[in-house]
Each structure stands twice: as C-alpha cells, then as structure tokens.
Backbone bond lengths (Angstrom), bond angles and torsions (degrees), N, CA, C in turn:
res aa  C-N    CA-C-N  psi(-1)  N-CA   C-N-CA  omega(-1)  CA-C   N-CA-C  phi
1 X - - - 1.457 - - 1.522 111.10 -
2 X 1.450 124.92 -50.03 1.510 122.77 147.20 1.374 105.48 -0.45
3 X 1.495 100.04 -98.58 1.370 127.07 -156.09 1.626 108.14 -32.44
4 X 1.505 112.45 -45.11 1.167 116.35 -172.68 1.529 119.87 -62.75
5 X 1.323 103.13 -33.82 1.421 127.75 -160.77 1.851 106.62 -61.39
6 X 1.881 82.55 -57.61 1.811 105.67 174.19 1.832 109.99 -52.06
7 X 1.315 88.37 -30.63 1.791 74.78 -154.95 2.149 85.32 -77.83
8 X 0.968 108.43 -31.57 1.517 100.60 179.73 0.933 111.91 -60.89
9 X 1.645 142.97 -41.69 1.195 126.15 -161.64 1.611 83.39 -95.07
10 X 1.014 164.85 5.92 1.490 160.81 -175.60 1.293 95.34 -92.87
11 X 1.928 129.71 -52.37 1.446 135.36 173.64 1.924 92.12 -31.66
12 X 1.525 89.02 -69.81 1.585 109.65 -153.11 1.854 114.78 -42.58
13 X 1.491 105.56 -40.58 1.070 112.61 -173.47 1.516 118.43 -78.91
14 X 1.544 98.16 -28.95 1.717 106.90 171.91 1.618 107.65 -60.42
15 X 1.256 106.52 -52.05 1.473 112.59 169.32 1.760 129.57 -36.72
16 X 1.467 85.50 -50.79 1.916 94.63 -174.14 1.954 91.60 -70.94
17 X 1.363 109.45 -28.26 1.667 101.36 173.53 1.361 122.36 -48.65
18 X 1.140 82.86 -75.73 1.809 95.34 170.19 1.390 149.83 -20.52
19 X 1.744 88.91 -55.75 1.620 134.99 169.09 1.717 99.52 -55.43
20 X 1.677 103.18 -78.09 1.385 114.72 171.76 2.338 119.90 -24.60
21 X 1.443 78.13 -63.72 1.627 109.40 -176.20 1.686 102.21 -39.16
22 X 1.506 103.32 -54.38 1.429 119.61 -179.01 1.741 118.41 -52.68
23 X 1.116 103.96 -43.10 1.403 126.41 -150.77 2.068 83.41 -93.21
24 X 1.102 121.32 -24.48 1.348 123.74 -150.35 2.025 83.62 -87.57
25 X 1.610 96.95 -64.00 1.550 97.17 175.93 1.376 122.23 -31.23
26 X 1.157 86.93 -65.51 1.628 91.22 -178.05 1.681 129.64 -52.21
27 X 1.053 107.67 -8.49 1.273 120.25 -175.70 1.127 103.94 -107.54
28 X 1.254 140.14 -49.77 1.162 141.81 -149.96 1.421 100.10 -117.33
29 X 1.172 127.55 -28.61 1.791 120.19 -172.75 1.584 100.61 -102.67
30 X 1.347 110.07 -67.13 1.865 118.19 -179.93 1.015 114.11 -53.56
31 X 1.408 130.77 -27.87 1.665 125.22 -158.49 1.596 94.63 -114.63
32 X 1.167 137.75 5.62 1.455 141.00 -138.33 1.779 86.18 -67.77
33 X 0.838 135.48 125.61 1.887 134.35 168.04 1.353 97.46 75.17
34 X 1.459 130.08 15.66 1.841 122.32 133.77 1.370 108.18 -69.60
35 X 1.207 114.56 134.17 1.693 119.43 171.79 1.526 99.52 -100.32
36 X 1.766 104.41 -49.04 2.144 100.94 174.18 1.504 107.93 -71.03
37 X 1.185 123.64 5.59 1.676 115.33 175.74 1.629 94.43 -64.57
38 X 0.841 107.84 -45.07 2.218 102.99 -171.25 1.456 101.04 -66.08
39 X 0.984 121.18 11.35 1.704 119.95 176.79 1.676 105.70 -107.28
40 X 1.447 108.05 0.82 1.453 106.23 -158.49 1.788 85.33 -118.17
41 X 1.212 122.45 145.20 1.010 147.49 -149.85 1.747 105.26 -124.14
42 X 1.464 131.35 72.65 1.503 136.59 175.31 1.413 129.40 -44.22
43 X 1.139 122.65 113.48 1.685 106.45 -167.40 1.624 121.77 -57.49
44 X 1.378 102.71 8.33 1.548 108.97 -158.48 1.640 88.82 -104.72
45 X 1.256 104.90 -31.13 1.850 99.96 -171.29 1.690 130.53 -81.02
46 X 1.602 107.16 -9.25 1.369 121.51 167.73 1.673 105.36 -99.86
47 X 1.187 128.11 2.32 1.050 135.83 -166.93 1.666 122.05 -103.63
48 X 1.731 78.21 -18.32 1.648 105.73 168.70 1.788 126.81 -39.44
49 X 1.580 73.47 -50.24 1.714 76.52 -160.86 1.102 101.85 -107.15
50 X 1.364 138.46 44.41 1.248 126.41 118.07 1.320 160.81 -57.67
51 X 1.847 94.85 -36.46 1.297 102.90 159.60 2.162 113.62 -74.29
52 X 1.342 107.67 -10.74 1.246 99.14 -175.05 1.697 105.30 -81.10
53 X 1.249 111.83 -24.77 1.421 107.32 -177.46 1.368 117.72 -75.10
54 X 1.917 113.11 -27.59 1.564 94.59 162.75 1.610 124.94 -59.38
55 X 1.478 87.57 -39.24 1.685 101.41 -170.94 1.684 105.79 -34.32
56 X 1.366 132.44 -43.09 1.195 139.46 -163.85 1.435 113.92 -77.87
C-alpha cells in the first residue's frame, strides 16, 4: 500500500513540474520583451496548484 501511495504522489509531483515548467516558458522564453504578457494569465499556471493541494 506504501508503494502505491509513493508512486501517486511521485505521478502528482512530476505533474505540478511540468505544469510549473510550462507556465515558466511562457513567461520567460515566449513573452521574453512582452511587458503586457504578465497581464495574460497561462492555463498551465492556475492549474498548478492542484496537484499541490492533493499533495497535502
């Protein structure tokens, strides 16, 4: 039952990576010399903390 437990929250956390990772590009690589890009809202970055709220 462990085992199972780990590998879910291991899914979960790879996930919030990803999510994060996504949200990071876009900000920092795609938008690089957008100043209204920070006004724009990524579907990947509210999406974040979902996997963090199971985590808890």
């Amino acid at each position: 039952m462990d085992c199972i437990q780990v590998a879910f929250l291991w899914m979960l956390d790879t996930l919030h990576i990803a999510l994060s990772t996504h949200a990071f590009y876009f900000y920092l690589v795609e938008s690089f010399g957008k100043d209204l890009a920070l006004f724009i809202v990524i579907w990947s970055f509210p999406v974040t903390v979902f996997p963090r709220l199971v985590d808890l």
